[in-house]
N, CA, C and O of each residue as an XYZ file, in Angstrom:
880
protein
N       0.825     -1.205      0.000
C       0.000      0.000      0.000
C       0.863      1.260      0.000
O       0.619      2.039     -0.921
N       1.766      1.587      0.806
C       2.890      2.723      0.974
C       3.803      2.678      0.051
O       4.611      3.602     -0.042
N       3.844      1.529     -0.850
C       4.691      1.581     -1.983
C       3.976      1.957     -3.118
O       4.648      2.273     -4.100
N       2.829      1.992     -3.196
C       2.015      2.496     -4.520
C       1.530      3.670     -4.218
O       1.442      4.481     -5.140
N       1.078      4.080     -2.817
C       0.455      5.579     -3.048
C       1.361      7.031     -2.389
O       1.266      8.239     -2.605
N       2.210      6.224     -1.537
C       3.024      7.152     -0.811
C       4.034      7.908     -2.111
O       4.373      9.081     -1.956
N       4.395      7.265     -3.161
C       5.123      7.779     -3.767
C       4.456      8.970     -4.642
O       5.277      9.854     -4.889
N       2.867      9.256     -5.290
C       2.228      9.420     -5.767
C       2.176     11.105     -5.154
O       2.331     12.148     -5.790
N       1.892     10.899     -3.653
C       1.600     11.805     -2.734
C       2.771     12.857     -3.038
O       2.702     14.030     -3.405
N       4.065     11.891     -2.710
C       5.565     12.381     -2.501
C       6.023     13.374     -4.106
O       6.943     14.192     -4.142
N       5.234     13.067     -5.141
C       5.734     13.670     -6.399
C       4.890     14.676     -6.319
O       5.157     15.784     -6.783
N       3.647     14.355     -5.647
C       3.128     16.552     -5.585
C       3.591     17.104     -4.494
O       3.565     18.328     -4.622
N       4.086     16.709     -3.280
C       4.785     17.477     -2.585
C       6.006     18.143     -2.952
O       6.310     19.286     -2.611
N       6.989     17.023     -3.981
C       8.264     18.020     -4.215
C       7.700     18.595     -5.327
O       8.258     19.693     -5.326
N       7.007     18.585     -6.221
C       6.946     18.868     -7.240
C       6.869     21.070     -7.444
O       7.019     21.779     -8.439
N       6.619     21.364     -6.199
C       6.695     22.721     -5.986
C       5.914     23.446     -4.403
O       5.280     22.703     -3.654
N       6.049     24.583     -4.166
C       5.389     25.004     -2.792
C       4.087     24.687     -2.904
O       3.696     24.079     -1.908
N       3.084     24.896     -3.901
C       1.829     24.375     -3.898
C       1.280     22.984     -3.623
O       0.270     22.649     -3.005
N       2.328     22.169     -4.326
C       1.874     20.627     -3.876
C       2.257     20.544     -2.139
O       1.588     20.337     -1.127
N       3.128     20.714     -2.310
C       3.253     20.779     -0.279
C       2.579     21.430      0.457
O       2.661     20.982      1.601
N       1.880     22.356      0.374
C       0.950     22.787      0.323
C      -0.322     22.245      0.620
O      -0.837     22.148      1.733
N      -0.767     21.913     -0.433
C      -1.966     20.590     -0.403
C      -1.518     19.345      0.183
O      -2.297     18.392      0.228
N      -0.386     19.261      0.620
C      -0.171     17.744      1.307
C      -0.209     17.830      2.872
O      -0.296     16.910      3.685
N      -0.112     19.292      3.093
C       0.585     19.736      4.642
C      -1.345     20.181      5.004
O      -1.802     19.746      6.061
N      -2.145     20.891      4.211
C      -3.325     21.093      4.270
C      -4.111     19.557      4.818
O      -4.682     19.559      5.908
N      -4.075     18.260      3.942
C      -4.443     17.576      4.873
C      -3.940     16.845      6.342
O      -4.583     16.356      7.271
N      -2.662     16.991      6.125
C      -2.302     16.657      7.856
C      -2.750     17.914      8.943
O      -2.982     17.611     10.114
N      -2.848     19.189      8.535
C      -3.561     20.288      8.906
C      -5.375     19.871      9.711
O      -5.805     19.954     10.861
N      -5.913     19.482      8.554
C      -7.258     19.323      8.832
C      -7.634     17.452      9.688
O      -8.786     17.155     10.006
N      -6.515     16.528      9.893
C      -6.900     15.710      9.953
C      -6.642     15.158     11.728
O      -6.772     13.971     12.027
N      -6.379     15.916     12.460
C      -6.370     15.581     14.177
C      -8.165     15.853     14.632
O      -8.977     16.770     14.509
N      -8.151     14.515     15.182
C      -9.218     14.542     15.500
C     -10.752     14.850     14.906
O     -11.701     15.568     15.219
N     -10.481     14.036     14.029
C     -11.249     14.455     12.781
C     -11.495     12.714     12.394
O     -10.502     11.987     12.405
N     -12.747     12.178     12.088
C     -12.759     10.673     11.262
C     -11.635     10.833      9.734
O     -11.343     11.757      8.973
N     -11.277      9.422      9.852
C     -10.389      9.864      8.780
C     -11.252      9.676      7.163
O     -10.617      9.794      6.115
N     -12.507      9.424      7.173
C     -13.286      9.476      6.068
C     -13.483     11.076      6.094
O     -13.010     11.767      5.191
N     -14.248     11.668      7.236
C     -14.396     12.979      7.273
C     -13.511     13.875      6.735
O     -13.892     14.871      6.121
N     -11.503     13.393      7.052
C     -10.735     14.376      7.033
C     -10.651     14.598      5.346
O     -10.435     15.680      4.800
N     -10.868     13.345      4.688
C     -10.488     12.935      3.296
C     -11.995     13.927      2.360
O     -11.922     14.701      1.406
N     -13.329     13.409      3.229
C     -14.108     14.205      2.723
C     -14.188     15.585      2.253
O     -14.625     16.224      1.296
N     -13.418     15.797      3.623
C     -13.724     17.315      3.454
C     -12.318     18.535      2.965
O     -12.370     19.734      2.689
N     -10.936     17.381      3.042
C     -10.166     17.772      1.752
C     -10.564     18.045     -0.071
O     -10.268     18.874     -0.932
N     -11.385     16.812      0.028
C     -12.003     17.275     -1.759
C     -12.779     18.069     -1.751
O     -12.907     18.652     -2.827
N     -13.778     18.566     -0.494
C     -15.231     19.087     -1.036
C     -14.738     20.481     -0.673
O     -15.324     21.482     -1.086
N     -13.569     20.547      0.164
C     -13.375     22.326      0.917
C     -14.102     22.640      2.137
O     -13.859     23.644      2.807
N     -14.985     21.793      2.420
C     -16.071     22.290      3.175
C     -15.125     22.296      4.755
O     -15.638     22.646      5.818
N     -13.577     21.804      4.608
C     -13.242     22.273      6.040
C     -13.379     23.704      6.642
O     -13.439     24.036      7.826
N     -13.417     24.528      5.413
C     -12.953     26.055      5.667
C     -14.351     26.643      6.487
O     -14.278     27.765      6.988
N     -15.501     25.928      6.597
C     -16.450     26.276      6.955
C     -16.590     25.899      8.919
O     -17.110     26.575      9.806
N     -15.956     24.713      8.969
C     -16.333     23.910     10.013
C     -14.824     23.671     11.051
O     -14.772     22.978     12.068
N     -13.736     24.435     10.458
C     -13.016     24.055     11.260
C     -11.925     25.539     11.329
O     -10.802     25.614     10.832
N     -12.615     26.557     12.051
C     -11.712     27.678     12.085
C     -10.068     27.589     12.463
O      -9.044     27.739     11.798
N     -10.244     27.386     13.353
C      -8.646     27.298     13.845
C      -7.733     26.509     12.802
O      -6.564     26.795     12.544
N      -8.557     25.350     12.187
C      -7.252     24.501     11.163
C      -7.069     25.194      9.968
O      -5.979     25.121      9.400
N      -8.272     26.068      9.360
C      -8.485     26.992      8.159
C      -7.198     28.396      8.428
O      -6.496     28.966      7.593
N      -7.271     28.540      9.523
C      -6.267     29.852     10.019
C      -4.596     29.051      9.504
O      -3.765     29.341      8.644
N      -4.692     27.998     10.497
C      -3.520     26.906     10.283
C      -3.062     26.804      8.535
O      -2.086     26.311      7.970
N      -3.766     27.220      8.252
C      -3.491     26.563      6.932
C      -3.409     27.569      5.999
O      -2.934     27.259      4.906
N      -3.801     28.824      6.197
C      -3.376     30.134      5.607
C      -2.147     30.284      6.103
O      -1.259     30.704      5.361
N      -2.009     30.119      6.805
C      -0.559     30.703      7.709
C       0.498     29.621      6.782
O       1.517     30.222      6.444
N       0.471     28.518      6.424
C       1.251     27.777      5.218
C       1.009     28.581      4.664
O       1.511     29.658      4.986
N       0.564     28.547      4.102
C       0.130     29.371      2.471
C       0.609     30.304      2.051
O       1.076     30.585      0.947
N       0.437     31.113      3.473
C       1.554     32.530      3.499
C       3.153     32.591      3.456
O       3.868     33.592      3.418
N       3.459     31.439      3.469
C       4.892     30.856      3.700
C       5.018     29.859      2.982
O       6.069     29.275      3.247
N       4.307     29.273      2.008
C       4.811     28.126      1.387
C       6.145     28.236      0.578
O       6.924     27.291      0.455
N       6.313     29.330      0.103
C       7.404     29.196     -0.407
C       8.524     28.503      0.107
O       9.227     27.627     -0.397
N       8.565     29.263      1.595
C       9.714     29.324      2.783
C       9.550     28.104      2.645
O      10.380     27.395      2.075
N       8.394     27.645      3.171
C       8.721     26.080      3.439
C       9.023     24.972      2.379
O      10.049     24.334      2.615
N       8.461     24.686      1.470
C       8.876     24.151      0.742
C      10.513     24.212      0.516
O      11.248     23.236      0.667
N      10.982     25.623      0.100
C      12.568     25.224      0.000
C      13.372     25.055      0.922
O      14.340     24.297      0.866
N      12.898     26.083      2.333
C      13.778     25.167      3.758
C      13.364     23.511      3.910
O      14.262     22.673      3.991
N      12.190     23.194      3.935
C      12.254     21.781      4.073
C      13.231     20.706      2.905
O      13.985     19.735      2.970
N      12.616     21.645      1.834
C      13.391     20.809      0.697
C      15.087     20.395      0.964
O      15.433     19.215      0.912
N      16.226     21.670      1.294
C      17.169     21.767      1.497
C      17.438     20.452      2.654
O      18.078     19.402      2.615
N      16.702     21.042      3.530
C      16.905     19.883      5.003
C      16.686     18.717      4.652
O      17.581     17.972      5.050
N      15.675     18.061      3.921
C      15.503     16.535      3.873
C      16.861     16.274      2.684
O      17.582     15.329      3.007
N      17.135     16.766      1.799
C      18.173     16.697      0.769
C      19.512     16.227      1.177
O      20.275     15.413      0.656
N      19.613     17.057      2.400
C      20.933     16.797      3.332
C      20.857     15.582      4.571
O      21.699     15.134      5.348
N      19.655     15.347      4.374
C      19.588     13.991      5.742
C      19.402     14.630      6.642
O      19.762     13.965      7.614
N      18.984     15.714      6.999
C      18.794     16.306      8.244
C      17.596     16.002      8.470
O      16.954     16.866      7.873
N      16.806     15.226      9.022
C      15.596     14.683      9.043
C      15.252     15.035     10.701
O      14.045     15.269     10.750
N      15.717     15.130     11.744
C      15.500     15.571     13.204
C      14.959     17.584     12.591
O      13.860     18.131     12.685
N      16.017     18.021     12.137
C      16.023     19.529     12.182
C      14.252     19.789     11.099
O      13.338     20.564     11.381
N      14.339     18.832      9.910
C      13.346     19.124      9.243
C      12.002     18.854     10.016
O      11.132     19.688      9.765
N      11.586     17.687     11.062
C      10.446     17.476     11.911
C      10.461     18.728     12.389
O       9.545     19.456     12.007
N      11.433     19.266     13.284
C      11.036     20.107     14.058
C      10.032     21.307     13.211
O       8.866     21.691     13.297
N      11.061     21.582     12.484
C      10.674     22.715     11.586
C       9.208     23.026     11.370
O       8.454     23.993     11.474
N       9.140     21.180     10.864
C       7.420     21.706     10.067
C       6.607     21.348     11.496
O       5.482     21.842     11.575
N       6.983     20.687     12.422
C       6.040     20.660     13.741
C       5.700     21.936     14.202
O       4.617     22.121     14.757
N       6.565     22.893     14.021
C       6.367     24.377     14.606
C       5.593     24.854     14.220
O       5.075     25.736     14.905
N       5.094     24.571     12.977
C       3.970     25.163     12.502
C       2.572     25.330     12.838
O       1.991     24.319     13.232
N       1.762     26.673     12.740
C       0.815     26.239     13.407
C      -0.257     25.071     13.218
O      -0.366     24.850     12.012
N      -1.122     24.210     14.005
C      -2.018     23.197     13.317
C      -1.425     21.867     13.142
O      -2.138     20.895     12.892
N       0.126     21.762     13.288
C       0.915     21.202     13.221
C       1.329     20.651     14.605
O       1.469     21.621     15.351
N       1.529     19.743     15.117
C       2.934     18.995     16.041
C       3.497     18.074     15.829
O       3.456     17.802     14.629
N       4.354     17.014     16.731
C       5.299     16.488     16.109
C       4.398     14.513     15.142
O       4.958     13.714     14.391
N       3.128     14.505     15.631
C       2.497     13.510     14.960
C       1.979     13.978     13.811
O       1.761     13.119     12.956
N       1.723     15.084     13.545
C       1.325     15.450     12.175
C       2.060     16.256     11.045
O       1.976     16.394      9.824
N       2.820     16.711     12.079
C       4.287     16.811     11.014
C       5.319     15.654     10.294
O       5.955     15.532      9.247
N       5.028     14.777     11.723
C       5.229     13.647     10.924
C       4.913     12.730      9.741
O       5.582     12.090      8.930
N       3.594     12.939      9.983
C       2.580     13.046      8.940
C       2.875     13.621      7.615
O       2.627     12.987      6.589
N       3.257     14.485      7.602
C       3.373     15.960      6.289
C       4.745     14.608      5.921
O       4.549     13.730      5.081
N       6.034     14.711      6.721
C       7.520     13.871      6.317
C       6.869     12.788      5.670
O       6.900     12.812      4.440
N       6.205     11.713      6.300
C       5.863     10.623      5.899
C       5.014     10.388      4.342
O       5.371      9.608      3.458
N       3.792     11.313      4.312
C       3.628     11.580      2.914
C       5.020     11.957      2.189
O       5.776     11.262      1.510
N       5.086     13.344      2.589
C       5.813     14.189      0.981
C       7.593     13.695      1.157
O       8.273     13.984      0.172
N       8.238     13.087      2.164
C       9.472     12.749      1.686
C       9.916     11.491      2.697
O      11.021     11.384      3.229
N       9.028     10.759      2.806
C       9.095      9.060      3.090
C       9.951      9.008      4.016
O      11.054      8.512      3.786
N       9.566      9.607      5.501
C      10.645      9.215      6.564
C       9.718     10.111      7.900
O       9.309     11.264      8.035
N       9.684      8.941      8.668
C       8.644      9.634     10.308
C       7.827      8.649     10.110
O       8.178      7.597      9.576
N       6.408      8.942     10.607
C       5.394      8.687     10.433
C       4.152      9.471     11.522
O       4.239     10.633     11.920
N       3.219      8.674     11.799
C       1.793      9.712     12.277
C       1.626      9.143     13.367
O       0.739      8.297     13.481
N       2.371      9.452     14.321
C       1.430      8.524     15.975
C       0.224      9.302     16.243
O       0.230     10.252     17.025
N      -0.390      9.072     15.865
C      -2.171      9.791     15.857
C      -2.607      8.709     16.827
O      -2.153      7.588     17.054
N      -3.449      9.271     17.240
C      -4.583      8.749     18.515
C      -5.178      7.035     18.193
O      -5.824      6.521     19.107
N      -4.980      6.337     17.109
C      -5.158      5.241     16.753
C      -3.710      4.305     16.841
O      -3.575      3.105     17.082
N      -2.964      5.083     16.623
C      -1.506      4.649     16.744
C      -0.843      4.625     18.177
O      -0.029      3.803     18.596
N      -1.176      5.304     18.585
C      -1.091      5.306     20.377
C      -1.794      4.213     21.312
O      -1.405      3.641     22.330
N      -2.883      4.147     20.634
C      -4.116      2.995     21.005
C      -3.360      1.425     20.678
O      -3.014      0.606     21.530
N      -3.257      1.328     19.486
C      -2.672      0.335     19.201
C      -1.318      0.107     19.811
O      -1.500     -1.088     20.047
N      -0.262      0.302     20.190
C       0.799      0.320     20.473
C       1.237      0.539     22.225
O       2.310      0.407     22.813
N      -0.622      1.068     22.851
C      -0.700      1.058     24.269
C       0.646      2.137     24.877
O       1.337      2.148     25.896
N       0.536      3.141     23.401
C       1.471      4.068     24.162
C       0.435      5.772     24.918
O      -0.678      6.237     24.670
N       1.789      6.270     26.046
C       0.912      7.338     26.508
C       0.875      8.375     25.324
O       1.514      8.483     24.278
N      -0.261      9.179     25.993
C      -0.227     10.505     25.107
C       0.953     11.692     25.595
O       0.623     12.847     25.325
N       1.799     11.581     26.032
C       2.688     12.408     26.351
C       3.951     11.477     25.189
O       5.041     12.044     25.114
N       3.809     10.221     24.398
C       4.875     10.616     23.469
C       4.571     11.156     22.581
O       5.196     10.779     21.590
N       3.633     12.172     22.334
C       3.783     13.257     21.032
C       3.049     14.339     21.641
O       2.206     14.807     20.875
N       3.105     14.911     22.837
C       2.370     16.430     22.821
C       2.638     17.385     22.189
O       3.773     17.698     21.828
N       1.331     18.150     21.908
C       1.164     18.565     20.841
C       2.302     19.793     21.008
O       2.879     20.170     19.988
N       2.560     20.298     22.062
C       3.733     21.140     21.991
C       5.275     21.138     22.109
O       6.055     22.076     22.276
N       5.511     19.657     21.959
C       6.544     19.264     22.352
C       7.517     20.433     21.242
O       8.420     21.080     21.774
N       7.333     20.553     20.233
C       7.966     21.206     19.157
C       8.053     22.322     18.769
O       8.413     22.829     17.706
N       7.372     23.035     20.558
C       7.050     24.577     20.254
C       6.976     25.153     21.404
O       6.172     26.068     21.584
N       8.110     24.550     22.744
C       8.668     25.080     23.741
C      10.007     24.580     24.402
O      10.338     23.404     24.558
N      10.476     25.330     24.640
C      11.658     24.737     25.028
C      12.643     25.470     23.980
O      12.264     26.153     23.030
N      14.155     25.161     24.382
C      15.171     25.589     23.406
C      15.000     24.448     22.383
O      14.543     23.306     22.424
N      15.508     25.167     21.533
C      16.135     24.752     19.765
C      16.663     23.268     20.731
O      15.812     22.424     21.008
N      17.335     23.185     20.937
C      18.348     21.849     21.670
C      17.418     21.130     22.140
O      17.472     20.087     21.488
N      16.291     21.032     23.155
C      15.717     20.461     23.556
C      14.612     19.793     22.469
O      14.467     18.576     22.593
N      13.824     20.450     21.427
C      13.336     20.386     20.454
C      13.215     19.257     19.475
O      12.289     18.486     19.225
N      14.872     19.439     18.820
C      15.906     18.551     18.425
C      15.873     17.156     19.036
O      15.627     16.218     18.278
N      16.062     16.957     20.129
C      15.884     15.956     21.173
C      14.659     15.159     21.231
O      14.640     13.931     21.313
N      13.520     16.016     21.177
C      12.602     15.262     21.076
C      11.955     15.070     19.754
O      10.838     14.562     19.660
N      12.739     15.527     18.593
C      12.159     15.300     17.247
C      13.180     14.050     16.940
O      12.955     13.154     16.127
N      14.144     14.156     17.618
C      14.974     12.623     17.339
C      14.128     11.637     18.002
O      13.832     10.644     17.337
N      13.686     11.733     19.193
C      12.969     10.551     20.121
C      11.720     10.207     19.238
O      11.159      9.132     19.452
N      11.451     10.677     18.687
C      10.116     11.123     18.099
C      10.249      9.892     16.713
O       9.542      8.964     16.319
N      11.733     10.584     16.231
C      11.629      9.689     15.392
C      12.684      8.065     15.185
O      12.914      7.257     14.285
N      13.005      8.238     16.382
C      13.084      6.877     17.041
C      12.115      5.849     17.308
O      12.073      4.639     17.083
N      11.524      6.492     17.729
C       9.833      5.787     18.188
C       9.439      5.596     16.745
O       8.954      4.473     16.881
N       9.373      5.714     16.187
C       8.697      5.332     14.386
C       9.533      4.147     14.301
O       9.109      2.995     14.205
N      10.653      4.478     14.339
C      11.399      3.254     13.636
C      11.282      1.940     14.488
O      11.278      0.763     14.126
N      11.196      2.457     15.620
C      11.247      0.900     17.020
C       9.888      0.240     16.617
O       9.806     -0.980     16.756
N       8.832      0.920     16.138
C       7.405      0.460     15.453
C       7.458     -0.050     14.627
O       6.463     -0.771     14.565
N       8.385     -0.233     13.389
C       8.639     -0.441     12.560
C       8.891     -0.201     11.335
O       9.035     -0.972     10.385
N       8.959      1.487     11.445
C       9.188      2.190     10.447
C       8.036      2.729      9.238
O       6.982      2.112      9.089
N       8.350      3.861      8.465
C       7.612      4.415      7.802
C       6.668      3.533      7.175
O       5.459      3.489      7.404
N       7.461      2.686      6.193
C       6.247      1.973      5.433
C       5.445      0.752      6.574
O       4.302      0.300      6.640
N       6.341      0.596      7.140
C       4.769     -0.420      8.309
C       4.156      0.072      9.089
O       3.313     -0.495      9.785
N       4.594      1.746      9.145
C       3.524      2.422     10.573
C       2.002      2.528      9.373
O       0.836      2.255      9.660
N       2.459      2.933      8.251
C       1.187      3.398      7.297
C       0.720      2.165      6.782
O      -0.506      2.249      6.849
N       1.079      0.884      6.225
C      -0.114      0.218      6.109
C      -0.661     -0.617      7.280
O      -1.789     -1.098      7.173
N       0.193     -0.853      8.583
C      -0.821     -1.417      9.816
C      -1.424     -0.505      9.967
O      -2.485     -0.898     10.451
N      -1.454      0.857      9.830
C      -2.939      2.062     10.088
C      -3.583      1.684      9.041
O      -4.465      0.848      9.234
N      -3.419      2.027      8.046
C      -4.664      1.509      7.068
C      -5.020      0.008      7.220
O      -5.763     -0.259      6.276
N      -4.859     -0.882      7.841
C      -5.119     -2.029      7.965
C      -6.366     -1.651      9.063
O      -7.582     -1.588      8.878
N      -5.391     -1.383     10.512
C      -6.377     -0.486     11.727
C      -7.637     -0.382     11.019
O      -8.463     -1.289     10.923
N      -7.755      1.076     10.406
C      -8.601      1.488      9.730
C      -9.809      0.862      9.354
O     -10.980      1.020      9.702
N      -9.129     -0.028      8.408
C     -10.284     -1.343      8.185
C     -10.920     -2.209      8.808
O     -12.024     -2.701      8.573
N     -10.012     -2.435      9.821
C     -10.586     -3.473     10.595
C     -11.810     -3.065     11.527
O     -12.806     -3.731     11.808
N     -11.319     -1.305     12.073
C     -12.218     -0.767     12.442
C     -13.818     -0.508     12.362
O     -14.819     -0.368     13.065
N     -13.281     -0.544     10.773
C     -14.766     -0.108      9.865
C     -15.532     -1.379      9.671
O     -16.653     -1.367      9.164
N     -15.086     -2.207      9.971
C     -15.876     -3.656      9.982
C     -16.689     -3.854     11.504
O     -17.813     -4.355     11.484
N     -16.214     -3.537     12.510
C     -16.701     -3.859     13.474
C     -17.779     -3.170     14.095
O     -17.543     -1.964     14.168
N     -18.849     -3.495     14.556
C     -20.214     -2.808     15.084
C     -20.094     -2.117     16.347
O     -19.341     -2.447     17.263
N     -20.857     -1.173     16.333
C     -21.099     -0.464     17.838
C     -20.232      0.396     18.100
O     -20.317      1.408     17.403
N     -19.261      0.374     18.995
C     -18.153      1.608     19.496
C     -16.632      1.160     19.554
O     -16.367      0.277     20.370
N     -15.756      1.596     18.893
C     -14.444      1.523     19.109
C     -14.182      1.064     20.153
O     -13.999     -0.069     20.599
N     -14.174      2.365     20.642
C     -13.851      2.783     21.848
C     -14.764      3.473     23.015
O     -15.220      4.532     22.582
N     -15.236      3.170     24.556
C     -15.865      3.570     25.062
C     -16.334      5.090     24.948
O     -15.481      5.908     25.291
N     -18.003      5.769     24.363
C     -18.242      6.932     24.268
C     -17.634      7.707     22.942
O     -17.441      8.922     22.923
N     -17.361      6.820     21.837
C     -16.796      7.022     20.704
C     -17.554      6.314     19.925
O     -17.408      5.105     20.107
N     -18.618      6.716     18.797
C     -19.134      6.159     17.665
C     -17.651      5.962     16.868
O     -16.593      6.589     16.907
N     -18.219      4.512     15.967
C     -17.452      4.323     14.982
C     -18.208      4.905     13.310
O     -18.963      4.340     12.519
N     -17.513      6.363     13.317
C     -17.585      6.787     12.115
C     -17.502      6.204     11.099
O     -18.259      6.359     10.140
N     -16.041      5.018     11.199
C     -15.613      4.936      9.526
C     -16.753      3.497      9.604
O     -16.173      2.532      9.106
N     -17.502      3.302      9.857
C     -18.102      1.975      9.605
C     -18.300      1.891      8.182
O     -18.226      2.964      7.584
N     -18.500      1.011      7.607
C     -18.770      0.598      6.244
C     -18.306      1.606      5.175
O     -18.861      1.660      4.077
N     -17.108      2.536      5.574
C     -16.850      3.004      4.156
C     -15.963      2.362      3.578
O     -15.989      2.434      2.349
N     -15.045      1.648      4.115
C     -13.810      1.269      3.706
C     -14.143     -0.244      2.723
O     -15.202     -0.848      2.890
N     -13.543     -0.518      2.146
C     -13.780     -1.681      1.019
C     -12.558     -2.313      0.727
O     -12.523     -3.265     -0.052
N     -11.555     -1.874      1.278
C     -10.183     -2.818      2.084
C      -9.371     -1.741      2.173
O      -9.563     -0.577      1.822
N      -8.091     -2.460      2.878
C      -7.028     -1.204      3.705
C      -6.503     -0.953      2.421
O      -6.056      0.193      2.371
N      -6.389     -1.538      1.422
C      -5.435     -0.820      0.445
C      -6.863      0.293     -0.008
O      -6.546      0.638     -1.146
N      -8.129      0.943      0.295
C      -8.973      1.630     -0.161
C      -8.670      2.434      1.148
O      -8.730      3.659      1.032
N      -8.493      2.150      1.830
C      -7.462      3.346      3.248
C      -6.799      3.989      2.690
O      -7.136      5.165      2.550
N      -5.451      3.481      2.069
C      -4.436      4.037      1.932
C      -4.577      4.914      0.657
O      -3.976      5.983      0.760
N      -5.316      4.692     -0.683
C      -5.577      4.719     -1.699
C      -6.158      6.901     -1.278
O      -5.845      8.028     -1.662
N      -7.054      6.271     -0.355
C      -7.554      7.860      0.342
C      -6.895      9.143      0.632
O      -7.338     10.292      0.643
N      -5.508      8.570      0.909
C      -4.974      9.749      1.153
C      -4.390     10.338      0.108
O      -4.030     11.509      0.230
N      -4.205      9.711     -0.991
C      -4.116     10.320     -2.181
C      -5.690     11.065     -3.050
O      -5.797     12.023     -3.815
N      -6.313     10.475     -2.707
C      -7.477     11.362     -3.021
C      -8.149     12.494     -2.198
O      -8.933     13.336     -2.636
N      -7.621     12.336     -0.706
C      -7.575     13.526      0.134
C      -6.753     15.022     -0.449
O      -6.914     16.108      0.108
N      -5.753     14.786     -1.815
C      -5.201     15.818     -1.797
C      -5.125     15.931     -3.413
O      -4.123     16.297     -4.027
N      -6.162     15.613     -3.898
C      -6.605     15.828     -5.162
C      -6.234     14.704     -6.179
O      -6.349     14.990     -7.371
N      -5.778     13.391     -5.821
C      -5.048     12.638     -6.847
C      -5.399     11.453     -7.235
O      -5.936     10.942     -6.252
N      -5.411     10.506     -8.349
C      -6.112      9.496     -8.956
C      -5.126      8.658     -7.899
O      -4.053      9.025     -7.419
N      -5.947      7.243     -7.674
C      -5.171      6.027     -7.419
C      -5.671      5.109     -7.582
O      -6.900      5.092     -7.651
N      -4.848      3.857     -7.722
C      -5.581      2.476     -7.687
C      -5.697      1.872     -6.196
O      -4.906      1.920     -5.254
N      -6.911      1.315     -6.320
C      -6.582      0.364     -4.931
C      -7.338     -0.597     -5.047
O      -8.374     -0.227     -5.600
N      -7.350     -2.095     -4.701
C      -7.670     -3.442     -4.543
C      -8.785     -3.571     -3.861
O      -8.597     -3.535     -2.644
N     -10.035     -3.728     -4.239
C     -11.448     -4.055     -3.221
C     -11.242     -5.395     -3.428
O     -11.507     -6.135     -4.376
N     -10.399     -5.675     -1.705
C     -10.261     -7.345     -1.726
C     -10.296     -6.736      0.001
O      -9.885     -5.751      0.615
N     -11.067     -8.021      0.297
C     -11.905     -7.914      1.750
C     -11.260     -9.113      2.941
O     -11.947     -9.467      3.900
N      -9.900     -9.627      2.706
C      -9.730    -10.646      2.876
C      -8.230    -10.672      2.981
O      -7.588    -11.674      3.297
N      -7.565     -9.139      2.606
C      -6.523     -8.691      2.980
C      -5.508     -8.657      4.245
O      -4.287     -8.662      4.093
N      -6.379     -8.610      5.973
C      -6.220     -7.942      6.919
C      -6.241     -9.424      7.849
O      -6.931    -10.429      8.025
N      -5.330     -8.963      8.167
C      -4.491    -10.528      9.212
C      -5.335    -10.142     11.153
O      -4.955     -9.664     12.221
N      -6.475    -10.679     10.622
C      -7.362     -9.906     11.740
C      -8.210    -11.586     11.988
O      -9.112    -11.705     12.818
């Protein structure tokens, strides 16, 4: 799955400040958000209506895409991959799980400890607060954008953090009633297999993909 769509993602992110742009827009809109919803409402726009603070978040790129695009560009080019998390975590709308997020799409290295990934892995929510990347000195920062992305790799790294989530995902959407205690399960019946997970996030940011409606995929 991360070998067919992650790359897809990764050619409109470098491809100029605008594609990064639209790639950083959906890790922007997608905390705490269903991830059918986040994908929905990447194609339709209708976030700009319903989600002020991430709409602000996301002008504030916009206003800077340039910057970012070529500081990030430079930094991942050189292997500086600690200095580049930080960077885009600082951003607003941004911390170090959804910046990770932004790395993991547009230049294949981090990944997303999002609230499903924490669940699964029975880790606390203090390994990714949301401000870890936006107090403290530069040095300290650093420190925890390395730990940060230590923890990805001890998981198993980029391409297995993203298709056991899209697997997650699915398995989720199969099962009746509540996830999780006092939590409807949103994604129920949209999904039509994890490779139609993964397939999503390329259509979250405007782009054709293939994906496999095979139901029989998921080691569940």
């Amino acid at each position: 799955m991360y070998v067919t769509h992650q790359p897809i993602i990764a050619d409109l992110a470098q491809s100029g400040p605008a594609g990064l742009a639209t790639v950083a827009r959906f890790a922007i809109i997608s905390p705490r958000v269903a991830f059918w919803r986040a994908v929905a409402d990447c194609q339709s726009g209708n976030w700009r209506g319903h989600f002020t603070l991430k709409a602000e978040a996301f002008k504030d790129w916009q206003a800077h895409q340039v910057r970012h695009w070529h500081n990030l560009g430079n930094l991942v080019s050189k292997g500086r991959h600690v200095e580049a998390l930080v960077y885009v975590a600082k951003r607003p709308g941004l911390a170090l799980a959804k910046g990770g997020f932004v790395m993991q799409m547009a230049y294949g290295f981090a990944g997303c400890l999002d609230s499903i990934n924490l669940d699964r892995f029975n880790l606390p929510a203090s390994t990714c607060r949301s401000d870890a990347a936006k107090r403290g000195t530069e040095h300290i920062r650093l420190c925890r954008a390395a730990r940060y992305l230590d923890r990805c790799a001890m998981l198993g790294g980029t391409e297995q953090l993203w298709d056991t989530w899209c697997e997650e995902v699915y398995f989720r959407s199969t099962q009746p009633g509540h996830v999780r205690p006092g939590h409807n399960n949103h994604n129920r019946n949209r999904w039509k297999s994890a490779d139609h997970v993964s397939a999503a996030h390329c259509h979250a940011v405007g782009l054709d993909a293939p994906w496999r409606d095979v139901l029989d995929d998921i080691p569940f």
